[in-house]
C-alpha positions in Angstrom: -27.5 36.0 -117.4 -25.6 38.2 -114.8 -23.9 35.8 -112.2 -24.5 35.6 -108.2 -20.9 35.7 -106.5 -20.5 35.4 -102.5 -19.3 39.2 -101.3 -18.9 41.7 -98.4 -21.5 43.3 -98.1 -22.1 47.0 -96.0 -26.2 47.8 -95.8 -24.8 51.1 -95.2 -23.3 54.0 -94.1 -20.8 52.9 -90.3 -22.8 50.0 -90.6 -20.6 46.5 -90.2 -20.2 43.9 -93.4 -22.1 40.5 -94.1 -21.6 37.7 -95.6 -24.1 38.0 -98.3 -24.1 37.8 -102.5 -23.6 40.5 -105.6 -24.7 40.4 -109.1 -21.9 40.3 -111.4 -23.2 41.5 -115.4 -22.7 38.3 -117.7 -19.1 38.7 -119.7 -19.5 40.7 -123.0 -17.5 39.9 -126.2 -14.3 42.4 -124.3 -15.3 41.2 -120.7 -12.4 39.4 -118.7 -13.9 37.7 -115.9 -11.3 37.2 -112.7 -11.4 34.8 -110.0 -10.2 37.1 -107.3 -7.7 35.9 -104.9 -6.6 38.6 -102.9 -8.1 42.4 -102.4 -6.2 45.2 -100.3 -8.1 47.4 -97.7 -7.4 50.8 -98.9 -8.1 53.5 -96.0 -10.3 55.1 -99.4 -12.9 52.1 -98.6 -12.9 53.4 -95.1 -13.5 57.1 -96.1 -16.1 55.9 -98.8 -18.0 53.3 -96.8 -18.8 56.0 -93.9 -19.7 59.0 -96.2 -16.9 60.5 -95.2 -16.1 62.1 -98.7 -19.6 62.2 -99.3 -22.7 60.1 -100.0 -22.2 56.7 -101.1 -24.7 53.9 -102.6 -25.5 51.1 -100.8 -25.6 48.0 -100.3 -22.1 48.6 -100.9 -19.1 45.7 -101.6 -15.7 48.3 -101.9 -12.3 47.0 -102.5 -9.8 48.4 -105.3 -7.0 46.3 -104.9 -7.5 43.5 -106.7 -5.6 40.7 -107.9 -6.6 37.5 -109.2 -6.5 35.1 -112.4 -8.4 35.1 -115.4 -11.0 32.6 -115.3 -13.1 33.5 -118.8 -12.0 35.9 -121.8 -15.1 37.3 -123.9 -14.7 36.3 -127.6 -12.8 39.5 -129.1 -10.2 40.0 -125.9 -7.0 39.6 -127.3 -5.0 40.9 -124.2 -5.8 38.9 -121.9 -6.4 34.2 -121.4 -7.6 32.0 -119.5 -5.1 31.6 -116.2 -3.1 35.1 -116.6 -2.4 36.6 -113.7 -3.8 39.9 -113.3 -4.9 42.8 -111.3 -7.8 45.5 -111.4 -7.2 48.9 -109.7 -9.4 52.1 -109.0 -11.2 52.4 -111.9 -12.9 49.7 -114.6 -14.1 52.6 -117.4 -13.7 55.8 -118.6 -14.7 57.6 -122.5 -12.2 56.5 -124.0 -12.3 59.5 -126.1 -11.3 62.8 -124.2 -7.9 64.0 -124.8 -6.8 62.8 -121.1 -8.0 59.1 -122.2 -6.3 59.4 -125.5 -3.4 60.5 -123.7 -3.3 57.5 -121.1 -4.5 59.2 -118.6 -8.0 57.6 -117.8 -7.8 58.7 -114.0 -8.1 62.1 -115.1 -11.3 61.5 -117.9 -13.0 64.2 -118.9 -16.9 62.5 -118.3 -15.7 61.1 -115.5 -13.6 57.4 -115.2 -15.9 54.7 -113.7 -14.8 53.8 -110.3 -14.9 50.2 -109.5 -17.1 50.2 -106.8 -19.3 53.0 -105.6 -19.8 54.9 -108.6 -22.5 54.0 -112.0 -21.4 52.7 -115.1 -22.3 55.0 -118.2 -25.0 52.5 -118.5 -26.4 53.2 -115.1 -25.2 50.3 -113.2 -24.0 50.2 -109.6 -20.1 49.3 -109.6 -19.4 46.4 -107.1 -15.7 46.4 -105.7 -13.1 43.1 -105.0 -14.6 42.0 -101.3 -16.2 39.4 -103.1 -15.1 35.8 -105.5 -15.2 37.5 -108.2 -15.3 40.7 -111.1 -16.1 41.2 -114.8 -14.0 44.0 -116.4 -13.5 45.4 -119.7 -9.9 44.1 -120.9 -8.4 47.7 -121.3 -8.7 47.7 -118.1 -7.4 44.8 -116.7 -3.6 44.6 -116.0 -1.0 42.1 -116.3 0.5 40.8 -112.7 4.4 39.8 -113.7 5.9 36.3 -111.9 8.3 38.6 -110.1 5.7 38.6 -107.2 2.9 37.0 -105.6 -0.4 37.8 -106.3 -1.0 38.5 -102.4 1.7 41.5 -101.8 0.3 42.5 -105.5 -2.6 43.5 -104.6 -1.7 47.1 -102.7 0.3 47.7 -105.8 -2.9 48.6 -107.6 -3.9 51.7 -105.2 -1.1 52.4 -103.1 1.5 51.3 -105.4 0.9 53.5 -108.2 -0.3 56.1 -106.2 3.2 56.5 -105.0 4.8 55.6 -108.5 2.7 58.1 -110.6 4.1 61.5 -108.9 7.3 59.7 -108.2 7.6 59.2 -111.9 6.0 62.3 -112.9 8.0 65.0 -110.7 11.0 63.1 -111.5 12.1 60.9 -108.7 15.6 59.0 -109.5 19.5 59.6 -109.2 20.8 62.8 -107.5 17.5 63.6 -106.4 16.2 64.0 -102.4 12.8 63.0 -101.9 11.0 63.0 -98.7 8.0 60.6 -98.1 6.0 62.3 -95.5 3.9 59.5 -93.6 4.7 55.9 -93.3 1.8 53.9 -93.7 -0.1 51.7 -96.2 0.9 54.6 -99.1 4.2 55.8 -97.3 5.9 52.6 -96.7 5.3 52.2 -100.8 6.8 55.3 -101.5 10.1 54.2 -99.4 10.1 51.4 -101.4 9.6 52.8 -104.8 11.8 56.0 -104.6 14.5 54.1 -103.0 14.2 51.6 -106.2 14.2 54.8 -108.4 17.6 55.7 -107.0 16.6 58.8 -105.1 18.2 59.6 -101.5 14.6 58.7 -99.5 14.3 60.7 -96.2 10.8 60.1 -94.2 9.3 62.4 -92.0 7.3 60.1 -89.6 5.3 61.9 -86.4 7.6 59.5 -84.5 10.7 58.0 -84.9 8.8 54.1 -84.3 8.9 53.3 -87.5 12.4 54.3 -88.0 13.7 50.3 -88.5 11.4 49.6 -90.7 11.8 52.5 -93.1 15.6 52.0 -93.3 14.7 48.4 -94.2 12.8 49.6 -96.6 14.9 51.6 -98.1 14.7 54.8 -96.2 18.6 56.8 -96.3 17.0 59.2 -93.5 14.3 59.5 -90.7 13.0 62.4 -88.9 10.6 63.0 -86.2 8.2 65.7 -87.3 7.3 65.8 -83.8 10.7 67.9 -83.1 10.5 71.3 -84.3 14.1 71.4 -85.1 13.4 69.0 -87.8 12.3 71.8 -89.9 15.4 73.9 -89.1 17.4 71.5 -89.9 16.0 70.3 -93.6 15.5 74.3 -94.6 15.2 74.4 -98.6 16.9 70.4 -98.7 14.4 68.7 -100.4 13.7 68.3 -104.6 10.3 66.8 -104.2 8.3 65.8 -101.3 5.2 63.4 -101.0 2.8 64.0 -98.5 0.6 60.8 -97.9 -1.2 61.1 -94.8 -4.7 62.4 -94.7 -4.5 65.0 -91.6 -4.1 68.6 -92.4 -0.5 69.2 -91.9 1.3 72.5 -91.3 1.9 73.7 -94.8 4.1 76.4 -94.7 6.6 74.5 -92.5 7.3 71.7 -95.0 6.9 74.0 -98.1 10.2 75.8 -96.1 11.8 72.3 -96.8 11.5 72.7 -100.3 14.7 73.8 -102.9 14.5 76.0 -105.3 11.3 74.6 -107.9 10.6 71.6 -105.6 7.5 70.6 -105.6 5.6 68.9 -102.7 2.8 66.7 -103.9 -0.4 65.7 -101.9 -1.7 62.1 -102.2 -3.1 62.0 -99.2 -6.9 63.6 -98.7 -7.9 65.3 -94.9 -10.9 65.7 -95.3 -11.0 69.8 -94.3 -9.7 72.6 -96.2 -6.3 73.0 -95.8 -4.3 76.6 -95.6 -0.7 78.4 -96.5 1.1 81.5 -97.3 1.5 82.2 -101.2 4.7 83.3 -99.9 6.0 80.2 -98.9 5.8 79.5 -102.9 6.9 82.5 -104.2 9.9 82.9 -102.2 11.6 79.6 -104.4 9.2 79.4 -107.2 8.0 76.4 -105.2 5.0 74.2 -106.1 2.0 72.7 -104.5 0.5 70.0 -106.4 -1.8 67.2 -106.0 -1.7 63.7 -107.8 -4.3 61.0 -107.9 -3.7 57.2 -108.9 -2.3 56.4 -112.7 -3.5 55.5 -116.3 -3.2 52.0 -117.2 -0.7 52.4 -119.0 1.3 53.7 -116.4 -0.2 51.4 -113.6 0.8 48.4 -116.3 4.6 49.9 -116.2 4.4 50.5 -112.3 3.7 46.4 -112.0 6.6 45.7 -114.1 8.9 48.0 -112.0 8.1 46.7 -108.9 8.5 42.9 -110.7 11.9 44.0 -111.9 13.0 45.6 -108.4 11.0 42.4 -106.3 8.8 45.1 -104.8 5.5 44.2 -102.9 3.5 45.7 -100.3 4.4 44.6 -96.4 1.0 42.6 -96.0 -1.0 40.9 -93.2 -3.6 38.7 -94.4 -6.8 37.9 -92.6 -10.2 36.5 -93.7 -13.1 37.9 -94.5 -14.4 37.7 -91.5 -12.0 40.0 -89.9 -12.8 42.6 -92.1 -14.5 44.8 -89.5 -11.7 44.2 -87.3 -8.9 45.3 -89.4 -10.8 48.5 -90.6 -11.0 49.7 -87.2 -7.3 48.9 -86.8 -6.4 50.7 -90.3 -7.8 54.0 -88.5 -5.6 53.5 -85.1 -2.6 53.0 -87.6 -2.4 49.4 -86.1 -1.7 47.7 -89.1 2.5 47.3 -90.7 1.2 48.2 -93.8 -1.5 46.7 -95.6 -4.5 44.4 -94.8 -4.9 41.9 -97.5 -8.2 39.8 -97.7 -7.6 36.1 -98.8 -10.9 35.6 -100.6 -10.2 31.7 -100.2 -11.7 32.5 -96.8 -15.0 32.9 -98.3 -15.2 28.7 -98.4 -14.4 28.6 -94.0 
């Protein structure tokens, strides 16, 4: 019988959450069922929530962030027992079947990977996210959380920290490389941390130089001010690979000029308009403009044990879930240093 769990609930679109109760399907013989603990606010709830990137189905619980401990195993898991720490990221399905899938890369399925909230399971069912006690996932897609850190700063790891990792990892991020992380926030300050950890020579380019401290804490071997024109003068064709995380269309040509020869600057972040350049500005170094999305689970499983390795977690505050509404509003002033991580222990106050 599927299973009542306490949850955030948002009746729909700008509309604030509630305290209210989800259906959770009863675990199948592959089902992992997680007490969740902790679940990141990812500005992609945000976006999603208000039909910003489109409609969305509601009631709605988002959250894709997730990290918890195992509290049942179905009887064929054999990845997975009772009291593992683990985590659940953006997606809980896909075909299994497609060449991207059989090539670990379920984010990009050909059908279509099943998000974990907002989106219909092959079998038709409404996906319910982690602003509630608890989920029921299939066990390939459920990932190990190391001891090298705590479940709370774990939690971003499964969005924003792979989101960095993956085209970090990809474009080949590492020793006598310079990478530029364009945007500090909840995904930039990850990608300080993660580069830096890689061994690349880190350089942000912040709006502002506010968040200079911080980024040299984290890592960070250079900060600019993209605020001061002569910041592009000045970095002209000096960069390998640069990450652009913030979701505000961005001047294209000028940070494609930053670019060496076959750098590549990759887009995580979304804006939500069309954005515009000059072929030129690619031709002229055989430069490349590329978008990246989240990882497989394969590579989100090796992203975990990375950041274990290199004690790498997100810079968290925690509230309750009743601050929820709060925080999101904060998340889109940029009031938050650098992720808002809901202690689902909260639900019992």
């Amino acid at each position: 019988m599927p299973q009542t769990v306490d949850a955030l609930v948002t009746p729909g679109a700008g509309q604030p959450f509630e305290r209210s109760t989800i259906q959770r399907r009863d675990p199948g013989p592959h089902d992992v069922v997680i007490d969740i603990h902790y679940a990141g606010i990812c500005h992609s709830d945000i976006h999603t929530a208000r039909e910003e990137w489109g409609p969305a189905s509601f009631p709605l619980t988002p959250g894709h962030e997730i990290a918890g401990v195992v509290a049942a195993v179905g009887d064929s898991v054999t990845t997975h027992a009772v009291g593992d720490r683990v985590g659940v990221g953006c997606f809980v399905d896909s075909c299994r079947e497609c060449e991207n899938c059989k090539a670990g890369e379920e984010q990009y399925c050909l059908r279509g990977e099943v998000g974990t909230y907002n989106a219909q399971t092959y079998d038709g069912e409404q996906t319910q996210g982690g602003y509630s006690r608890s989920i029921v996932v299939d066990e390939n897609y459920v990932l190990r959380i190391p001891e090298g850190v705590e479940l709370d700063v774990a939690a971003p790891l499964l969005c924003a920290g792979i989101t960095l990792y993956s085209p970090l990892h990809h474009w080949g991020a590492g020793p006598g490389k310079r990478v530029a992380i364009v945007g500090m926030g909840g995904l930039g300050h990850m990608g300080v941390k993660i580069a830096s950890a890689l061994g690349a020579e880190v350089t942000v380019l912040s709006q502002t130089l506010s968040k200079e401290e911080d980024g040299r804490r984290l890592g960070a071997d250079h900060f600019y001010a993209t605020s001061d024109k002569d910041t592009f003068k000045k970095l002209r064709g000096h960069f390998d690979l640069i990450v652009n995380t913030v979701s505000a269309n961005l001047p294209l040509d000028r940070y494609l000029s930053m670019l060496r020869l076959d750098g590549a600057m990759v887009n995580v972040g979304l804006p939500e308009e069309p954005e515009n350049f000059r072929p030129f500005s690619l031709a002229g170094m055989r430069r490349t403009l590329a978008g990246s999305k989240i990882g497989g689970i394969r590579e989100t499983q090796e992203m975990l044990d990375f950041c274990a390795e290199h004690g790498l977690g997100a810079e968290i505050e925690k509230i309750t879930v009743d601050d929820v509404n709060e925080a999101w509003e904060r998340v889109i002033a940029s009031d938050v240093r650098y992720r808002f991580v809901i202690d689902i222990a909260s639900f019992d106050k």
